[in-house]
C-alpha positions as CSV (number, residue, x, y, z in Angstrom):
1,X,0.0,0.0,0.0
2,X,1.0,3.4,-0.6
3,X,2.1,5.8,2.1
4,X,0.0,8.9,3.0
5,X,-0.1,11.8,5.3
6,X,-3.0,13.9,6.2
7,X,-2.5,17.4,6.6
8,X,-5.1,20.3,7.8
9,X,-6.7,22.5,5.1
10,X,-4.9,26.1,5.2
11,X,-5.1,29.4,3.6
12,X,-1.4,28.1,2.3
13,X,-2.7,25.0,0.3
14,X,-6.4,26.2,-0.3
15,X,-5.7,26.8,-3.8
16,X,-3.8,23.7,-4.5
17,X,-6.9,21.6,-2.8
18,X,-9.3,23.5,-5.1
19,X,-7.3,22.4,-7.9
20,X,-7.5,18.7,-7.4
21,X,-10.2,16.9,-9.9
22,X,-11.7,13.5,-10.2
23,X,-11.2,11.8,-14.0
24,X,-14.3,13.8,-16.0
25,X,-16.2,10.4,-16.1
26,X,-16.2,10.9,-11.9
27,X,-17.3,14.6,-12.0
28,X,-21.2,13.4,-11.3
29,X,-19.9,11.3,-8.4
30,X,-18.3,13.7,-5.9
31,X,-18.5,17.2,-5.5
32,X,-16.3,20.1,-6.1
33,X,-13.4,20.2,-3.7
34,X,-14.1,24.3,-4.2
35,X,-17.9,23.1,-2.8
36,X,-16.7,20.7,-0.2
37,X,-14.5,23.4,1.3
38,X,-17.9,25.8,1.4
39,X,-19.8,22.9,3.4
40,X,-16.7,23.0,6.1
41,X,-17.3,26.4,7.0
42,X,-20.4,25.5,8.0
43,X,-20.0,22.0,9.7
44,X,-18.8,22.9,13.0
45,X,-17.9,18.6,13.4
46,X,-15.8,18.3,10.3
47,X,-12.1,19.7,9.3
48,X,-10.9,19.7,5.8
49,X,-7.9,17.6,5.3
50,X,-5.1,17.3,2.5
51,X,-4.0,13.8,1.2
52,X,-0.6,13.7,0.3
53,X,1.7,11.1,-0.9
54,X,5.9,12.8,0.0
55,X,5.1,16.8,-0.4
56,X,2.3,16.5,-2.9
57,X,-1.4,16.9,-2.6
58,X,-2.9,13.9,-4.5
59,X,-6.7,14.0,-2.8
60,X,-8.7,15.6,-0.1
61,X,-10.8,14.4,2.4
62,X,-13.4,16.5,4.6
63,X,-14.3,14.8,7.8
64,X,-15.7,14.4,11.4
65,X,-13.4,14.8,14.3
66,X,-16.8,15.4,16.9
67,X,-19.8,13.8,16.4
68,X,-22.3,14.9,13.7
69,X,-24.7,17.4,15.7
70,X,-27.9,15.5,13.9
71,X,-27.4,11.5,14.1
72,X,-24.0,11.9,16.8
73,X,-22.2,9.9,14.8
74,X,-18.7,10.6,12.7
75,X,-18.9,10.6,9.0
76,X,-16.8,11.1,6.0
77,X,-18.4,13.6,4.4
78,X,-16.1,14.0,0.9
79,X,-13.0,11.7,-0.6
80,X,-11.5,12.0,-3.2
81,X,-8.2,11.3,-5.3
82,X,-7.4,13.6,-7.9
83,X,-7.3,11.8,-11.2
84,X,-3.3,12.2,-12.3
85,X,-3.1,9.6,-8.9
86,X,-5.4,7.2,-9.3
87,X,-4.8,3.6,-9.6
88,X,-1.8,3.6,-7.2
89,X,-3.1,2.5,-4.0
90,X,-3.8,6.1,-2.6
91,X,-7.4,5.5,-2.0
92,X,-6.8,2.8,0.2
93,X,-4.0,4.2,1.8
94,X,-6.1,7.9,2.6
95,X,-8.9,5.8,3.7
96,X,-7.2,3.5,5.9
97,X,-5.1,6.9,7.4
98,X,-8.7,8.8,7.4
99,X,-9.9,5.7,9.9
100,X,-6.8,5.8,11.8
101,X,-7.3,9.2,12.7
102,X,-10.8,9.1,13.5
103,X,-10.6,6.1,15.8
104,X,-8.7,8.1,17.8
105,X,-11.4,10.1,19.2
106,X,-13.2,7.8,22.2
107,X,-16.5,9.7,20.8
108,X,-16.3,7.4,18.1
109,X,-18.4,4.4,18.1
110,X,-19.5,4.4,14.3
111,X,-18.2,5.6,11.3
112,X,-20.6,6.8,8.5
113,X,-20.0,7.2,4.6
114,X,-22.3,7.5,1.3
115,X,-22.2,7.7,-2.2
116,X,-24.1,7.7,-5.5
117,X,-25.4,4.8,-6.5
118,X,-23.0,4.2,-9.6
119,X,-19.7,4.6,-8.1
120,X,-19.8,0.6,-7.6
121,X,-15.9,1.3,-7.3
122,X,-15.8,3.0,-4.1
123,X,-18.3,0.6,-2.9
124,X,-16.1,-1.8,-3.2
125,X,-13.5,0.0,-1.5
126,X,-15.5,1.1,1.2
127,X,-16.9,-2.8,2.1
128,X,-12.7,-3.8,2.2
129,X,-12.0,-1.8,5.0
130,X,-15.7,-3.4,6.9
131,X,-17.8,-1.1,5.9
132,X,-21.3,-2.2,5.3
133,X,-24.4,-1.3,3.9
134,X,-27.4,-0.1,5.8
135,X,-30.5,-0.3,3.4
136,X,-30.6,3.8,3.9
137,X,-30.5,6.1,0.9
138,X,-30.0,9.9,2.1
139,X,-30.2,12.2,-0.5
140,X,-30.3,10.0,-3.3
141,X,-26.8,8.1,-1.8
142,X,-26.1,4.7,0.0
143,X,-25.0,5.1,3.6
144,X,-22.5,2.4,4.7
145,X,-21.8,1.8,8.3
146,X,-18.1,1.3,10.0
147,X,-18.8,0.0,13.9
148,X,-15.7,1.3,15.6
């Protein structure tokens, strides 16, 4: 597996975060990073996290380090690797790092993560690392369920 490092969203690599896109095929699967960044302004429970692989950026990740004011729970809200790094064990290497650090926090009892119904691939990923299904669909997306 690659090796990853997580590293707060700053005024200093804002721009380079915001630059990062999934493969045009993915666009209708994930939001802007530019978007993402909006939504943590206003999510007092998540922080906006760099991926990067040595000194450079390759995804972003926008998570819970409290629990989520409405369910209590911790969620991934956006992942993504930009598409110049795909396909070399990134994703599994953020995601395993993203799970690390959430773990940490003793709040955290169950981990929560959705996506469009299409992106089979992340699915996939997703269920490797124990996530599971829960039958919900929250805004048109599949929730998946971590127990922590």
């Amino acid at each position: 597996m690659s090796s990853v490092i997580l590293k707060p969203i700053t005024d200093e690599n804002r721009e380079e975060c915001i630059q990062l896109k999934p493969k045009v095929s993915q666009e209708k699967y994930v939001a802007s990073n530019a978007d993402s960044l909006k939504k943590a302004e206003k999510e007092p429970s998540s922080r906006p996290y760099g991926i990067y692989a040595e000194d450079v950026m390759v995804g972003f990740a926008l998570f819970d380090e409290e629990p989520y004011p409405d369910d209590g729970y911790f969620w991934i809200c956006r992942f993504m690797i930009d598409e110049r790094y795909q396909c070399r064990g990134y994703g599994s290497a953020a995601l395993d790092e993203i799970l690390q650090h959430m773990k940490n926090f003793t709040a955290c009892t169950k981990i929560r993560i959705s996506h469009v119904p299409e992106n089979t691939v992340v699915n996939q990923l997703y269920k490797r690392f124990g996530f599971v299904e829960t039958g919900e669909v929250i805004h048109g997306e599949i929730v998946l369920d971590l127990m922590v």
